[in-house]
C-alpha positions in Angstrom: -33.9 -3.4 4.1 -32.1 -4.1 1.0 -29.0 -2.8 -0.5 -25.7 -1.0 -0.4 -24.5 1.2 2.1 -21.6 3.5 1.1 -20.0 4.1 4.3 -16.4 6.0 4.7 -14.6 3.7 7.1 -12.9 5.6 9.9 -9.2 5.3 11.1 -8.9 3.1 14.1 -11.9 0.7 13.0 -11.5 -2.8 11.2 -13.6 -4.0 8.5 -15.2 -6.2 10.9 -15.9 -3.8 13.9 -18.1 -1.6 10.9 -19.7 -4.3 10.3 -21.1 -4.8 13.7 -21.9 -1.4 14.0 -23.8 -1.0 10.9 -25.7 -4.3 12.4 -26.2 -2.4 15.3 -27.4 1.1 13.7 -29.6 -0.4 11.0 -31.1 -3.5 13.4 -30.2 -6.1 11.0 -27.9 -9.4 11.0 -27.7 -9.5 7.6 -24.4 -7.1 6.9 -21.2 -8.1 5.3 -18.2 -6.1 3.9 -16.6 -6.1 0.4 -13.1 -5.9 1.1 -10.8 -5.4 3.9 -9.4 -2.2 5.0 -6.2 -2.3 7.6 -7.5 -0.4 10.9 -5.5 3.0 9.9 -7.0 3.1 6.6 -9.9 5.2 5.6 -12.3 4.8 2.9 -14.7 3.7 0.3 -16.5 0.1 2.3 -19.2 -0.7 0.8 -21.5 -3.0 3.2 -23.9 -4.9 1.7 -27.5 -5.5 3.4 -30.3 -7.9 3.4 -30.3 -9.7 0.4 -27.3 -7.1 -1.3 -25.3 -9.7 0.7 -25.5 -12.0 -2.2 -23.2 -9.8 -4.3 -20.4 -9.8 -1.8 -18.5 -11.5 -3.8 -19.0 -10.0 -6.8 -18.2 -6.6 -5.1 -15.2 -8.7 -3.8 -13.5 -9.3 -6.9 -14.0 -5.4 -8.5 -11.0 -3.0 -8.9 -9.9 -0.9 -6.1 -8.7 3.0 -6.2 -6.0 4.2 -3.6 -4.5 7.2 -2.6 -0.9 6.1 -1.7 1.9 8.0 -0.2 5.3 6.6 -0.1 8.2 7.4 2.1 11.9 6.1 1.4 14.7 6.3 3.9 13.3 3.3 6.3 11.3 0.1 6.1 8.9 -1.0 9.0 7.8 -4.6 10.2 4.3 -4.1 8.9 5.5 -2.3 5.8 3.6 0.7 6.7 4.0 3.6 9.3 2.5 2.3 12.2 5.6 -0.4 12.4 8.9 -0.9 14.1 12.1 0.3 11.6 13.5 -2.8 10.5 16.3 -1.1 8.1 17.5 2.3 7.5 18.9 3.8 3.7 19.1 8.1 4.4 18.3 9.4 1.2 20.7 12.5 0.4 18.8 13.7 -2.7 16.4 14.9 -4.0 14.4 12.7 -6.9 13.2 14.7 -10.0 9.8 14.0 -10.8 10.3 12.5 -13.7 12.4 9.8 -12.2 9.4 9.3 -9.9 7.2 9.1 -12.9 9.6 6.5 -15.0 9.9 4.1 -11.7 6.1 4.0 -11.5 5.6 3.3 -15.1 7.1 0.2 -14.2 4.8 -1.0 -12.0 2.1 -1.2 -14.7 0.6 -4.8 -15.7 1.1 -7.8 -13.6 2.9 -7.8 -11.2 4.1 -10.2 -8.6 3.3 -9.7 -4.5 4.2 -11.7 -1.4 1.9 -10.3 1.2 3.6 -9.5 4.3 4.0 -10.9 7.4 1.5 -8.5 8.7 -1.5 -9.3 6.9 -4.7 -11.9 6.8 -3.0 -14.4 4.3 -3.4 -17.5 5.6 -0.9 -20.3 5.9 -1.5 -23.7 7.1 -4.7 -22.7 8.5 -3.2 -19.3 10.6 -3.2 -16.0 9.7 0.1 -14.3 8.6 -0.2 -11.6 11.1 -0.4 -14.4 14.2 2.6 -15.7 13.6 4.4 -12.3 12.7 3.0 -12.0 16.8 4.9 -14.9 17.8 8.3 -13.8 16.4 8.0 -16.3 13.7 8.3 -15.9 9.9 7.0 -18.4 7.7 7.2 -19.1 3.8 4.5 -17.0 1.8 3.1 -17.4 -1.6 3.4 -14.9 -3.9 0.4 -13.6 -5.9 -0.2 -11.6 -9.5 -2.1 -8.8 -9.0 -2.9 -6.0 -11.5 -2.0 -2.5 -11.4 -4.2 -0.8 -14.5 -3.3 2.4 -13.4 -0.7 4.3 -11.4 0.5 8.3 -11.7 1.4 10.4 -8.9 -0.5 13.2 -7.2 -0.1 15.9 -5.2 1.2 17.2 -2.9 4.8 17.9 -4.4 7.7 15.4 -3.3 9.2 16.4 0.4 12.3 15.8 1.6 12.8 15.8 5.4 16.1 15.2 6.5 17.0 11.5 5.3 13.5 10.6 4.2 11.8 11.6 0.4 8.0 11.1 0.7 5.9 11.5 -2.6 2.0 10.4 -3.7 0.3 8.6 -5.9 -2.9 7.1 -7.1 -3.6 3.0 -8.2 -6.2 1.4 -9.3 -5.5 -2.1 -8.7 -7.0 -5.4 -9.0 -8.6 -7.4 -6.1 -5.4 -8.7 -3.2 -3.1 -5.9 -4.2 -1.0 -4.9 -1.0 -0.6 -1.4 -1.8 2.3 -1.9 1.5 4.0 -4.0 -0.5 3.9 -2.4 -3.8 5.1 0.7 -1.7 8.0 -1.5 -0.5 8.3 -2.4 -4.0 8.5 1.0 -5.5 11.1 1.9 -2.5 13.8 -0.9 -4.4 13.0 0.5 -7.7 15.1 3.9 -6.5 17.6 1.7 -4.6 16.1 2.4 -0.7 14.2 1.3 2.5 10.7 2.4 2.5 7.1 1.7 3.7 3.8 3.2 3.2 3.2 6.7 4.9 -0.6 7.0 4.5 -3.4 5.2 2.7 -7.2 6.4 1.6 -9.6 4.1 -0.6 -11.5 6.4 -3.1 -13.4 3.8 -5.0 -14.2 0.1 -4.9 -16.1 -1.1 -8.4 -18.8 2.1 -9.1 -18.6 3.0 -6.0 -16.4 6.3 -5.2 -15.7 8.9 -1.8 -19.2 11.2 -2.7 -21.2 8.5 -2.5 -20.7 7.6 0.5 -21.8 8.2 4.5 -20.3 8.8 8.0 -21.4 7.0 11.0 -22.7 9.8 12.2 -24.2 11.1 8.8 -25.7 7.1 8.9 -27.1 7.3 12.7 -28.7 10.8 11.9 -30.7 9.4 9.2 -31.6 5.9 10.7 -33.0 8.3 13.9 -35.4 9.8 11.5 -36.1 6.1 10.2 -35.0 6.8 6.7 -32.1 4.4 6.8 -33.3 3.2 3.6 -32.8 6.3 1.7 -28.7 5.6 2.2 -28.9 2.0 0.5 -27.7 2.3 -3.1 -29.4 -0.6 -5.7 -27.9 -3.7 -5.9 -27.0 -3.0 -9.9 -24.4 0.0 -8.1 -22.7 -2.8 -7.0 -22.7 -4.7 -10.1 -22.2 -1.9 -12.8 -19.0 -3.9 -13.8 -20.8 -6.8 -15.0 -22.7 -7.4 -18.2 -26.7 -7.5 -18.4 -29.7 -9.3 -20.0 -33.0 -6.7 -19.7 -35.4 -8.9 -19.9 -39.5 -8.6 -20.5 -42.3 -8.5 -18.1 -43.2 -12.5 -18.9 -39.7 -13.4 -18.6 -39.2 -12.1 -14.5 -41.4 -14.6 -13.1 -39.4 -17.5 -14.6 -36.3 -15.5 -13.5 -37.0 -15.4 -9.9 -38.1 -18.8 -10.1 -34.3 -19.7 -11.7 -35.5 -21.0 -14.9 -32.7 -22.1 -18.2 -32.6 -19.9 -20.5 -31.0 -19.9 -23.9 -28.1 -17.9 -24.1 -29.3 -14.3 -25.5 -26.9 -13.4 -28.6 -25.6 -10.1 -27.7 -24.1 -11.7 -24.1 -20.7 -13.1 -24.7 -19.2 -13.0 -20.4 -19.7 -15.8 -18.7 -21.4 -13.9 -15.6 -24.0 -11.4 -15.8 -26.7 -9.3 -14.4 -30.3 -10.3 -15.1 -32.9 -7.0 -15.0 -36.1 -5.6 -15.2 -36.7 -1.8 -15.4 -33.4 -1.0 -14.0 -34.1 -3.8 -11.1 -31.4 -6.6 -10.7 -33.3 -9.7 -10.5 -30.5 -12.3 -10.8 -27.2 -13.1 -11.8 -26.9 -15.8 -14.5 -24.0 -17.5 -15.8 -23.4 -20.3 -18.9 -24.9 -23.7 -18.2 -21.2 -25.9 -16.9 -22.6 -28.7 -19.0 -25.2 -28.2 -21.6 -23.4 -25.8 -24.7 -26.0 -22.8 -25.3 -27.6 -22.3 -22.3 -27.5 -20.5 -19.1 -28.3 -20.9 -15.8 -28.9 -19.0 -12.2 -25.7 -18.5 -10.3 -27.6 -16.0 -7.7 -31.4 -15.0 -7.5 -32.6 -12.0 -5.5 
């Protein structure tokens, strides 16, 4: 079994735990996921199976797409609702939307993040969120992350006594704390605020219709058609570019011959395929000028 599954990750499950029960449903080791998602998050999580677990980290490194909402008036420990308040600003008016719209316009390009304390950053070897446990608060380094795109969405902006909570949508580059940009957005208007909700809609090609329930999953798998959920592995590498090659050139692919470098492929990764199949990924030679070389084979 070979593939993608396109599972929509439940509230109250971490990354890992749907990895071990997609282990469990599909009766396979060979599962890994493509990007965390915090417990209370639901979403797009693609898991990648049998020898799909090759692309991980291509899948990894894709753009994300969230649904965000935003609510100023009071910052939490964990920067998002499920927190202790940490500060309080009451917000005694109501923002126009076009206000909204400037603040976000900002946010556009690189940017720079420091993950918070509550997260899986490590530092010196421990996890951020361990020492946030222990009471303790230790330096963090700030990353760049991109924001390509970022507009609100409905519903319409709500104020509820001294809180203003309004959406929007991001599509972000890989280790964007959408928290923190939350947090972020909150000092743009001048108040406390954290994340109210979170959904992931896409990750790479992958988006919300494509994808499955555990129980939608365990319904098929009992009528031992588990395959017919797996998406190709090229669904997982739509962003890259690709080489189609010829029937006498797959054998030497799958084998990881050198190639010269074909002329219309200027990336320095790519797919390899065959009628649609993905038979490797191939990258420029590190040392010999004109020629590329296998960086996976499937």
């Amino acid at each position: 079994m070979d593939g993608i599954l396109p599972l929509w990750k439940p509230k109250g499950f971490t990354s890992h735990d749907c990895v071990s029960k997609a282990r469990g449903m599909l009766k396979t080791k060979k599962v890994g996921h493509t990007g965390t998602l915090d417990p209370e998050v639901e979403g797009v999580l693609p898991l990648c199976v049998g020898k799909a677990t090759k692309i991980v980290p291509f899948l990894t490194e894709t753009d994300k797409v969230y649904e965000a909402s935003v609510t100023l008036g009071y910052a939490t420990d964990t920067e998002d609702a499920t927190g202790t308040t940490v500060e309080t600003t009451p917000v005694n008016e109501r923002i126009s939307l076009e206000t909204i719209n400037d603040v976000l316009s900002t946010f556009k390009g690189w940017i720079t993040q420091t993950p918070p304390m509550y997260s899986a950053v490590k530092v010196n070897g421990k996890k951020l969120y361990e020492y946030a446990r222990e009471g303790l608060e230790v330096e963090r380094p700030s990353r760049e992350v991109h924001i390509k795109h970022i507009e609100m969405m409905p519903p319409e902006p709500k104020q509820d006594g001294d809180t203003f909570t309004f959406s929007f949508r991001v599509i972000c580059s890989k280790g964007t704390y959408v928290r923190t940009l939350c947090v972020d957005i909150g000092k743009s208007f001048g108040y406390a605020a954290h994340m109210s909700s979170l959904v992931r809609t896409q990750t790479a090609d992958i988006t919300k219709e494509d994808c499955y329930s555990f129980d939608e999953i365990q319904k098929v798998v009992d009528e031992s058609k588990g395959e017919q959920l797996l998406l190709p592995l090229s669904r997982g590498l739509a962003h890259l570019d690709s080489w189609e090659v010829d029937v006498e050139q797959v054998d030497k692919i799958k084998h990881g011959q050198v190639f010269n470098k074909p002329a219309h492929v200027h990336a320095e990764q790519f797919a390899v395929t065959y009628a649609g199949e993905v038979l490797a990924i191939y990258q420029q030679h590190p040392r010999k000028e004109g020629l590329i070389k296998p960086l996976r084979v499937f």
